[in-house]
C-alpha angles and dihedrals in degrees: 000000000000088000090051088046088054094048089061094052083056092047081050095063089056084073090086097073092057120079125259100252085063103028087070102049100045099046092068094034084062098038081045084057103041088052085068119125093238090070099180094046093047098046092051094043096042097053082047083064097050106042085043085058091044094049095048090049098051097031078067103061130079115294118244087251095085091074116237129287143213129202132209149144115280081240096059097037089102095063103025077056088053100048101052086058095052087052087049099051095040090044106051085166089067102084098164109117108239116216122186126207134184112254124169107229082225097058098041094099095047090045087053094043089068096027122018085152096054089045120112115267087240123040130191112226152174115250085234090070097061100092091044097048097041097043086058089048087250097138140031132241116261101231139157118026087343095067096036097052085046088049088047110040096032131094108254094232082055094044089055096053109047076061134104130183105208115222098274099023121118096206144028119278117212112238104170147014097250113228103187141001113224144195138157124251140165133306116181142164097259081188095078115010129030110147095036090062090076097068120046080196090066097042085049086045131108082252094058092043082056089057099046091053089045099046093043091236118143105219135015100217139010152178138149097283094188097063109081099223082078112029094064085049079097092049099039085054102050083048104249113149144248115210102351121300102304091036093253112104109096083190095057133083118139098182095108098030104043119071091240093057093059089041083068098041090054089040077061098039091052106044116001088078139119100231122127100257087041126119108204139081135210112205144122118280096256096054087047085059106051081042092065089044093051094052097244101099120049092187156020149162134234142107143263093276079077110048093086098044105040116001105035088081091057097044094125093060099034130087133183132220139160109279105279132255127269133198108224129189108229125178088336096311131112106234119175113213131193096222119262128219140185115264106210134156146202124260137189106225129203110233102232083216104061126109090211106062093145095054102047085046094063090042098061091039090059099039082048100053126099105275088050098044086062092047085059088055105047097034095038103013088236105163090238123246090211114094100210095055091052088064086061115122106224078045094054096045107047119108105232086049088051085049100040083048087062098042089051080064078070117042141087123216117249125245122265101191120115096262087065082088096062096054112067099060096052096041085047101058088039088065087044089055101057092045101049096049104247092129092056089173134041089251094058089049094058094048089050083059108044082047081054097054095041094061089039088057091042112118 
């Protein structure tokens, strides 16, 4: 009996290849099972149960003989390219054939939703896709030596957020090996303006608008306005919340009911639009660069996943600072806030799919330690998850990690439940709104917004 008894523990085990919305379930189901009086009967026909569920998951998902298969962005190909020959050549037990392809972190989900069979072995994330991914069973718990060595040589905020706690669970559970934490901060023309980097009011002011004329500049700030990462920097910094207090109440967004939520709507509507007296431009982070080297832009926001591809040619005009302060009118009060971003980070995710578990475990292990975490910095100024990297030198002392460290001082991390999905797009085309010009009236502001929260809080 005990033998049979331990089998089933075994079969047990087999539970963390199946999805979530099954592994519950059938697990007490099984230990339900295995309770019964008939003892011998129950144990034998509950690990049957198991085992079966487990078979007909795995037996669905691509065979080994398609190789095996890493994800990344087309900007970290270089690197990502690099590192899998290094494991390969540090690892000659490894005889799977890796294959990299191209994959957009934004488009991960929806290639999964049609696919999740097709989909790489190891996938390169944002931390604000956990919840989603491993809800629909699209990606497998992170356990054994793998999850101690992330717990112990992460950094805790990583850590975190590479986390999800299932509905019913009492505790996280860990998704993915984090490979940077990141923020947004301040790039500005240090040619022109440096004090005045440190209030958005003074940029937006009639002094600024002095300067702009003088100077022959066209506008004072700028972002993308119509990507959401940046558009609920104004709410997160009057305080107004995002899923209730912890980030984990689908139910909850207080953005168009608080006071400080409409403090930061009217902080939008008055100074984030495209009129001709107006300040502020919406772009892309490339144009905005090439705006503040051509003199036409003081200042804009963005991260480090930008530097290479649009900032590093302009490094000698360029400086960096935390985002500035605002003054906000909330409830009637004057309140001046140092602005607030999302902290979120990159992860490397196990397809739950993948017949080769093992194997993208080690991987990512290997392309998240130490040695590789400075390699991301240095190659791809990514501000490292591993804490003993942080403690580099040349990582301590670099100015845009100075700079992302403050800003982290003032950041919330960004939430990683599955209704996260449903918030970029409709903050997004809030903050669109209100530039282009389609709320013309205060009114019709608030109604854009109210229109924005209720499809972010749709199911």
């Amino acid at each position: 009996m005990k033998k049979l008894k331990d089998k089933l523990i075994r079969a047990l085990g087999a539970l963390k290849a199946i999805p979530l919305k099954l592994r519950r379930p059938l697990s007490a189901l099984a230990k339900r099972l295995a309770a019964l009086k008939t003892k011998l009967f129950a144990v034998l026909l509950a690990a049957l149960f198991v085992f079966s569920a487990a078979w007909i998951f795995v037996s669905g998902t691509r065979s080994s003989a398609g190789g095996f298969t890493v994800w990344a962005a087309a900007e970290e190909e270089t690197l990502v390219r690099a590192l899998i020959d290094e494991f390969l050549a540090a690892n000659p037990d490894v005889t799977t054939p890796i294959t990299f392809k191209v994959q957009s972190n934004n488009m991960v989900l929806s290639e999964m939703e049609k696919d999740a069979d097709a989909a790489a072995d190891l996938i390169l994330i944002a931390s604000d896709q956990v919840g989603t991914l491993a809800e629909q069973g699209f990606i497998s718990k992170i356990g054994g030596s793998f999850e101690t060595s992330v717990i112990q040589n992460s950094d805790p905020a990583a850590v975190k957020l590479a986390s999800y706690r299932p509905d019913g669970a009492s505790a996280d559970e860990l998704y993915g090996f984090p490979v940077s934490l990141d923020t947004c901060f301040m790039y500005y023309n240090k040619s022109i303006i440096n004090e005045q980097a440190k209030n958005l009011d003074k940029l937006l002011s009639v002094e600024s608008l002095k300067t702009v004329a003088a100077q022959g500049l066209e506008d004072a700030f700028g972002f993308d306005i119509g990507d959401g990462f940046y558009s609920a920097i104004p709410f997160l910094t009057a305080g107004a919340t995002l899923f209730g207090a912890d980030g984990t109440d689908k139910t909850q967004c207080d953005f168009y009911t608080s006071e400080q939520g409409l403090a930061a709507a009217r902080y939008m509507f008055d100074n984030f639009t495209n009129g001709s007296a107006a300040l502020f431009k919406s772009d892309k982070a490339n144009n905005l660069a090439s705006l503040l080297n051509s003199n036409k832009l003081l200042a804009t926001v963005s991260g480090s996943w930008e530097w290479n591809n649009s900032f590093a040619r302009y490094a000698d005009k360029i400086g960096m600072a935390p985002l500035p302060s605002i003054t906000l009118d909330i409830g009637g009060a004057e309140q001046k806030r140092q602005m607030v971003s999302f902290i979120n980070a990159k992860i490397y995710a196990v397809n739950s799919r993948s017949r080769d578990a093992a194997l993208a475990a080690r991987l990512a292990d290997f392309m998240t330690g130490e040695k590789n975490a400075i390699r991301w910095f240095r190659e791809r100024r990514y501000y490292a998850a591993n804490r003993a990297a942080q403690a580099d030198a040349e990582f301590m002392s670099d100015p845009m990690i100075r700079v992302m460290r403050s800003q982290f001082n003032s950041a919330v991390a960004a939430p990683s439940i599955k209704q996260m999905s449903k918030f970029w797009d409709p903050m997004g085309r809030f903050g669109q709104a209100v530039y282009s010009g389609t709320a013309k009236t205060w009114e019709q502001a608030k109604n854009e917004l109210r229109l924005s929260v209720d499809k972010i809080l749709t199911e």
